[in-house]
C-alpha positions as CSV (number, residue, x, y, z in Angstrom):
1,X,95.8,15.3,8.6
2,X,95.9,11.8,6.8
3,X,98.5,10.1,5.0
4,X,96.5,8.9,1.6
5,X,100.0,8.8,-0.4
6,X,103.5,9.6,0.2
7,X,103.5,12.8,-1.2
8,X,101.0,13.9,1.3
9,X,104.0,14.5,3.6
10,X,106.6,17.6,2.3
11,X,110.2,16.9,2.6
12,X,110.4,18.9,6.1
13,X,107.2,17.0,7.5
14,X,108.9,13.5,6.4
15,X,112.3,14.4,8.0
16,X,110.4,14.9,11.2
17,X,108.3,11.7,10.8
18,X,111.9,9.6,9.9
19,X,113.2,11.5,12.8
20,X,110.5,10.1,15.2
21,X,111.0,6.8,14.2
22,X,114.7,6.7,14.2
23,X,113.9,7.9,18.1
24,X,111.3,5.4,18.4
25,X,113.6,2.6,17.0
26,X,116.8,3.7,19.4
27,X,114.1,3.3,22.4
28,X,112.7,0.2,21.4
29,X,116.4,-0.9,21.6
30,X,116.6,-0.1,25.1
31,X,113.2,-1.8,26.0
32,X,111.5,1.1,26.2
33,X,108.1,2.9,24.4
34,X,106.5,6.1,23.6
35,X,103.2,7.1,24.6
36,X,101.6,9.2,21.6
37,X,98.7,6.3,21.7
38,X,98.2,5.9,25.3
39,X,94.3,5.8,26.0
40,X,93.8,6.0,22.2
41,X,92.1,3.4,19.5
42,X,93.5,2.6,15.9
43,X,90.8,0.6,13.7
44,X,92.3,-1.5,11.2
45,X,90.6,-2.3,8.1
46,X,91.2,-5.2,6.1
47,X,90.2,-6.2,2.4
48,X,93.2,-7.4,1.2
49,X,95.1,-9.9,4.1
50,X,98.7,-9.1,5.2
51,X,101.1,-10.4,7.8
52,X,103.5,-7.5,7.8
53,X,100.9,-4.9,8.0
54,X,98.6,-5.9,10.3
55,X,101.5,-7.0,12.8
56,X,103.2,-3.8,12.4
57,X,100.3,-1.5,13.0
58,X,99.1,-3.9,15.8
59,X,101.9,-4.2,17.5
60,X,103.2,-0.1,16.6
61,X,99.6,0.7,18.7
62,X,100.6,-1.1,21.8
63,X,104.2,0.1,21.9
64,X,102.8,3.6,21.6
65,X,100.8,3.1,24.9
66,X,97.1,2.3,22.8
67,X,95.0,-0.1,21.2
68,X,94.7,-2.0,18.0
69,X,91.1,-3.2,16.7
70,X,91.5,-5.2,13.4
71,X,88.0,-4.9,11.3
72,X,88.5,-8.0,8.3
73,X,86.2,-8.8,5.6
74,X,83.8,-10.3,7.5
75,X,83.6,-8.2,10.4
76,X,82.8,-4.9,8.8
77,X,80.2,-3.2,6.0
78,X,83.2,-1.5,4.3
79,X,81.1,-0.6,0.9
80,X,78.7,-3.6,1.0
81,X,75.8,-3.4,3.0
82,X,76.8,0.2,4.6
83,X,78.4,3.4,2.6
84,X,82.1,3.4,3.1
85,X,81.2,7.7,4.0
86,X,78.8,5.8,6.9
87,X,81.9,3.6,8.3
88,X,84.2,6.9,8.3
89,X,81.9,8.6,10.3
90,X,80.7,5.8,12.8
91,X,84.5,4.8,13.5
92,X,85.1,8.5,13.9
93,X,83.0,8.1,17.0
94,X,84.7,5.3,18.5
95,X,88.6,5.5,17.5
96,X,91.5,8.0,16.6
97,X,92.7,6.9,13.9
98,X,91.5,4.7,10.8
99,X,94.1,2.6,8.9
100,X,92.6,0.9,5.5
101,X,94.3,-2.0,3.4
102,X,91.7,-1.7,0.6
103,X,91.6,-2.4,-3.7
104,X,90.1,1.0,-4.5
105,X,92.0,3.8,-3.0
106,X,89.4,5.2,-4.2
107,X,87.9,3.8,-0.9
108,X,90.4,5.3,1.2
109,X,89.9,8.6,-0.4
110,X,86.0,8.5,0.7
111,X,86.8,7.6,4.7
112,X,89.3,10.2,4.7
113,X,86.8,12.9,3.2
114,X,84.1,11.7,5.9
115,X,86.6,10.6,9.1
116,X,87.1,13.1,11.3
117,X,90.4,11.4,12.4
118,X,93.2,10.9,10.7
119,X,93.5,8.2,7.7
120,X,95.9,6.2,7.0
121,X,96.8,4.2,3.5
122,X,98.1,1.2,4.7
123,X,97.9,-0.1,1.1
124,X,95.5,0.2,-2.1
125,X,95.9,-0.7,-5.8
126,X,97.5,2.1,-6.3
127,X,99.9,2.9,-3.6
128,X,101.8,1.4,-0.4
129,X,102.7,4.6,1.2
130,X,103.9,3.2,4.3
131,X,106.1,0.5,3.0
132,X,108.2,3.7,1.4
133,X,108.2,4.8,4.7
134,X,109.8,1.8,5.8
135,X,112.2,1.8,2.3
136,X,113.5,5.4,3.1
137,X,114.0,5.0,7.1
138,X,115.9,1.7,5.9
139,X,118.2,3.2,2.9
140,X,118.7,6.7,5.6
141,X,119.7,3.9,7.8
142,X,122.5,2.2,5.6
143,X,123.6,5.1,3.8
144,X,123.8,7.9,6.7
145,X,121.0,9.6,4.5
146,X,119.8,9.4,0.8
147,X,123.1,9.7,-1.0
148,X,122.8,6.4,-2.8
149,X,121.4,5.2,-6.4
150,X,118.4,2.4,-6.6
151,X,117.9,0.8,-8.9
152,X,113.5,-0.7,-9.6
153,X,113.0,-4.2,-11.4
154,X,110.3,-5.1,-12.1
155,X,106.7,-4.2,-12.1
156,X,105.8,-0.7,-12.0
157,X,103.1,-1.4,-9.4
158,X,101.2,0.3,-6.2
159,X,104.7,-0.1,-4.3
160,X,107.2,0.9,-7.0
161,X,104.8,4.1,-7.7
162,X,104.9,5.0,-3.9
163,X,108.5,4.6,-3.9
164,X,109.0,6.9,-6.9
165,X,107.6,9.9,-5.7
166,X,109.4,9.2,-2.1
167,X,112.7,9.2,-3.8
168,X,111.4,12.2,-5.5
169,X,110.9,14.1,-2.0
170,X,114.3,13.0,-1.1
171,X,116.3,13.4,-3.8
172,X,117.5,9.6,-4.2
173,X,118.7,8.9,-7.6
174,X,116.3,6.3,-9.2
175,X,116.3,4.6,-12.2
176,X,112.9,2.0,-12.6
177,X,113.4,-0.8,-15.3
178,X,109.8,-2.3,-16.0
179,X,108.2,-4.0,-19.2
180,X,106.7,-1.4,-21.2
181,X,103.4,-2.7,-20.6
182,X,103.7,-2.9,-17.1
183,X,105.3,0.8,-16.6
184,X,104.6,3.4,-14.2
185,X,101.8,5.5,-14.6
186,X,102.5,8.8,-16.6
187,X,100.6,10.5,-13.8
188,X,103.0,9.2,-11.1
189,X,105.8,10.7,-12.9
190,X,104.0,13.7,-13.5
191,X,104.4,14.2,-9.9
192,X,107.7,13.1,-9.0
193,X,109.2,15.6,-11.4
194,X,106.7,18.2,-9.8
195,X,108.6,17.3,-6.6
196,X,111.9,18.0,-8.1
197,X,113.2,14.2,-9.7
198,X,111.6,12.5,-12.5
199,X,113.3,8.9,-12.5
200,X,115.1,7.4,-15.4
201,X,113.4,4.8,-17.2
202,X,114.2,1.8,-19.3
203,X,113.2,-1.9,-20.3
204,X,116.7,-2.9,-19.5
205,X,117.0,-4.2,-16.6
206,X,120.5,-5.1,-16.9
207,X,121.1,-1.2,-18.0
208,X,119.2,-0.4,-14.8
209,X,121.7,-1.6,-12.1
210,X,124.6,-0.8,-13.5
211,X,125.5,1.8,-11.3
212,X,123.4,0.7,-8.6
213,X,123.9,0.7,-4.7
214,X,120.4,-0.9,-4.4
215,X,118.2,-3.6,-6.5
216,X,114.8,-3.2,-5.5
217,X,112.3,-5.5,-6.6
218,X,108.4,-7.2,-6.3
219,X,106.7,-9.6,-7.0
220,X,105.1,-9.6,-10.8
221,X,101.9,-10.9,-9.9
222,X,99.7,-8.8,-7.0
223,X,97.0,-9.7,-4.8
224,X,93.7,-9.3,-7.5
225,X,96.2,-10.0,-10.9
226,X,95.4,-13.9,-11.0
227,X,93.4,-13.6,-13.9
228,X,96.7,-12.1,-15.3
229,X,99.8,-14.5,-13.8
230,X,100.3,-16.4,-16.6
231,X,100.6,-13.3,-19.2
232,X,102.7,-11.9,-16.7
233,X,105.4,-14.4,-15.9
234,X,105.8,-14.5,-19.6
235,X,106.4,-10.9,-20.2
236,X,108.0,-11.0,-17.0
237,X,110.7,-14.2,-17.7
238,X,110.8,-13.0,-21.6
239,X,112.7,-9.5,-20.7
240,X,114.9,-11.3,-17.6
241,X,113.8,-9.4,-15.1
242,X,114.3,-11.8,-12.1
243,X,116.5,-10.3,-9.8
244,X,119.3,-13.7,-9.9
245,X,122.9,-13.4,-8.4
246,X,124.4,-12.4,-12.0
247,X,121.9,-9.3,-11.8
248,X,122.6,-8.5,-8.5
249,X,125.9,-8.6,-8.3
250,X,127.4,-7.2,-5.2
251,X,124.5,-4.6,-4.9
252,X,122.2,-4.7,-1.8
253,X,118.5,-6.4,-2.2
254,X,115.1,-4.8,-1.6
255,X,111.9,-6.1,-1.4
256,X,108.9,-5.6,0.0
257,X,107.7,-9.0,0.8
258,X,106.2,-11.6,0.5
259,X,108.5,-12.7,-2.3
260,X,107.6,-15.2,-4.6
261,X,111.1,-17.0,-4.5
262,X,111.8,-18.8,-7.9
263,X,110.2,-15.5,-10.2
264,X,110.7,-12.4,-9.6
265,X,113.9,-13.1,-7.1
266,X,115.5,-16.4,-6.5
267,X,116.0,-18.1,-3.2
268,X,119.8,-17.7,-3.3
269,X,119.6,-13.9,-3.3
270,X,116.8,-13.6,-0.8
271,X,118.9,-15.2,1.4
272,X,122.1,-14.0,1.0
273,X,124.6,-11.2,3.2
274,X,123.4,-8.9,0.6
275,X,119.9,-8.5,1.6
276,X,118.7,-5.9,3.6
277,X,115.1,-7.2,3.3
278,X,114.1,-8.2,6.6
279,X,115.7,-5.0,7.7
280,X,112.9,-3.6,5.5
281,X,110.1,-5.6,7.5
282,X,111.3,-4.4,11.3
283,X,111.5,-0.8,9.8
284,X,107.7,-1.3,8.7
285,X,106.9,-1.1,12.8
286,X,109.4,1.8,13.4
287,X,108.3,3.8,10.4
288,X,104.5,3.5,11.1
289,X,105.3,4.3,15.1
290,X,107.0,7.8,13.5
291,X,103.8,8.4,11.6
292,X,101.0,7.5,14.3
293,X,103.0,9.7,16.9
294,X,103.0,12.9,13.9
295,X,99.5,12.2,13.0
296,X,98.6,12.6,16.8
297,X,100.6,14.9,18.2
C-alpha cells in the first residue's frame, strides 16, 4: 500500500493509523519505542529542503527500531540522469519503504507504480498528506475527536487541499476563505464531497472565522512561487487575509510552518497562548510513526 494522498486511507484505515500514533505518542512519553522498523530501511528523497520533515521521518525510523537514509539533490538521479521508474525499482532492492518530498507528484506517482515497497508523499505541489495527518491527530487531540469548526485563510495550496479532503473523511466542519484566484482546485472539492463534505467557501476571510474553533493558515508564497511573491502579497494584503490578533480573536492558531511572520501571520499570534502550532510540529513525528508502523505491519 502507499500513502500518495490523504484520501488514499478510508475513514476506518485512518482511525487505526491515528490510533497507532496516539499509542506511539503515550509511549514515547514514557521513554519508550515501538519496533515496526526494527532491521528495516526508509529512503528519504529530497527535492525540495525541509526541517520538519526530514527530522520527523528520520528520527520516526529510529524510534521504530530502523534506519533512515536521506537521498538530497545531489546525491540521487531522481529524473535527471536516471528514470525516476529506475530509482523505484533500484531502492526497492535495498530499503522498505520510499518517502519522496518532490515538485511533480506526478513523480511520486511513477515510484509508487514501479516500487515494490510502499511510498510515501511526504510532500509535492499538490499535496502534503502527512502534515494532515499531523493536523487531525493534533485537532482529535484538543477536541476529544473531530467535533470542532476550522476555519482555512489563505492560500488554497498543496496543504490546504490535503486538509480539505481529510476533514472530508472526518467529518470536520470546514469553511476555506482564499482569493478567488488563488482557490482550491475544483477537482479537490470534487472529492471531498465524494467523501461525504464539500467545504464552504468564500473570499471573506473575516466571514470565514466567525464561528470558528480553529484559524488555520500558510504561508502565501511556496517553495517554487518566487517568480510570483510580489503578485501574491498584493492579492494577498489587498483582501486582509493575514491572520492578525483582530482576526483571530480568541480562536486557536494553525499552521504548518515555516511561517513567514509579518505576512500571512504576525509575530504576536504565532507566539501567543492561542497557538497550538508547535503542537502541530511534534505531532508531525507521532503521526508519521502511526503510518510507517500500518504501512509495515
Amino acid at each position: 500500500m502507499n500513502f500518495l494522498n490523504i484520501d488514499d486511507l478510508t475513514r476506518e484505515q485512518l482511525s487505526e493509523v491515528m490510533t497507532c500514533a496516539v499509542d506511539l505518542k503515550e509511549k514515547h512519553a514514557r521513554g519508550k519505542t515501538g519496533d515496526a522498523m526494527e532491521g528495516r530501511s526508509l529512503a528519504m528523497i529530497f527535492e525540495k529542503p525541509s526541517t520538519r520533515t526530514r527530522v520527523s521521518f528520520e528520527t520516526g525510523a529510529t524510534q521504530l527500531g530502523g534506519h533512515a537514509i536521506f537521498l538530497g539533490p545531489d546525491d540521487i538521479h531522481l529524473g535527471h540522469g536516471e528514470p525516476v521508474k529506475d530509482t523505484a525499482r533500484a531502492l526497492s532492492r535495498y530499503v522498505d519503504v520510499i518517502m519522496a518530498r518532490v515538485f511533480d507528484h506526478a513523480d511520486v506517482e511513477e515510484l509508487a507504480e514501479y516500487a515494490e515497497v510502499p511510498v510515501v508523499n511526504g510532500l509535492t505541489d499538490d499535496a502534503h498528506p502527512c502534515q494532515t495527518l499531523a493536523d487531525l491527530l493534533t485537532i482529535r487531540e484538543r477536541f476529544d475527536g473531530f467535533d470542532a469548526r476550522v476555519a482555512w485563510v489563505g492560500d488554497g495550496n498543496n496543504v490546504c487541499q490535503s486538509f480539505v479532503l481529510g476533514a472530508a473523511i472526518v467529518g470536520l466542519d470546514l469553511v476555506v476563505a482564499t482569493p478567488e484566484e488563488y482557490d482550491v482546485d475544483d477537482e479537490v472539492l470534487e472529492r471531498a464531497e465524494a467523501l461525504g463534505s464539500r467545504p464552504e467557501t468564500t473570499t471573506d476571510p473575516r466571514a470565514a472565522v466567525d464561528g470558528a474553533d480553529i484559524v488555520y493558515t500558510d504561508v502565501w508564497v511556496s517553495m517554487g512561487q518566487e517568480s510570483e511573491r510580489a503578485e501574491k502579497l498584493e492579492v494577498f494584503n489587498d483582501g486582509d487575509f493575514q491572520v492578525d490578533e483582530e482576526l483571530l480573536g480568541d480562536r486557536l492558531l494553525m499552521h504548518c510552518l515555516p511561517a513567514h511572520r509579518g505576512e500571512e501571520v504576525t509575530d504576536a499570534v504565532i507566539e501567543s497562548d492561542n497557538s497550538i502550532v508547535w503542537d502541530q510540529a511534534e505531532n508531525r513525528l507521532h503521526a508519521q510513526k502511526g503510518l510507517l508502523t500500518y504501512l509495515l505491519d
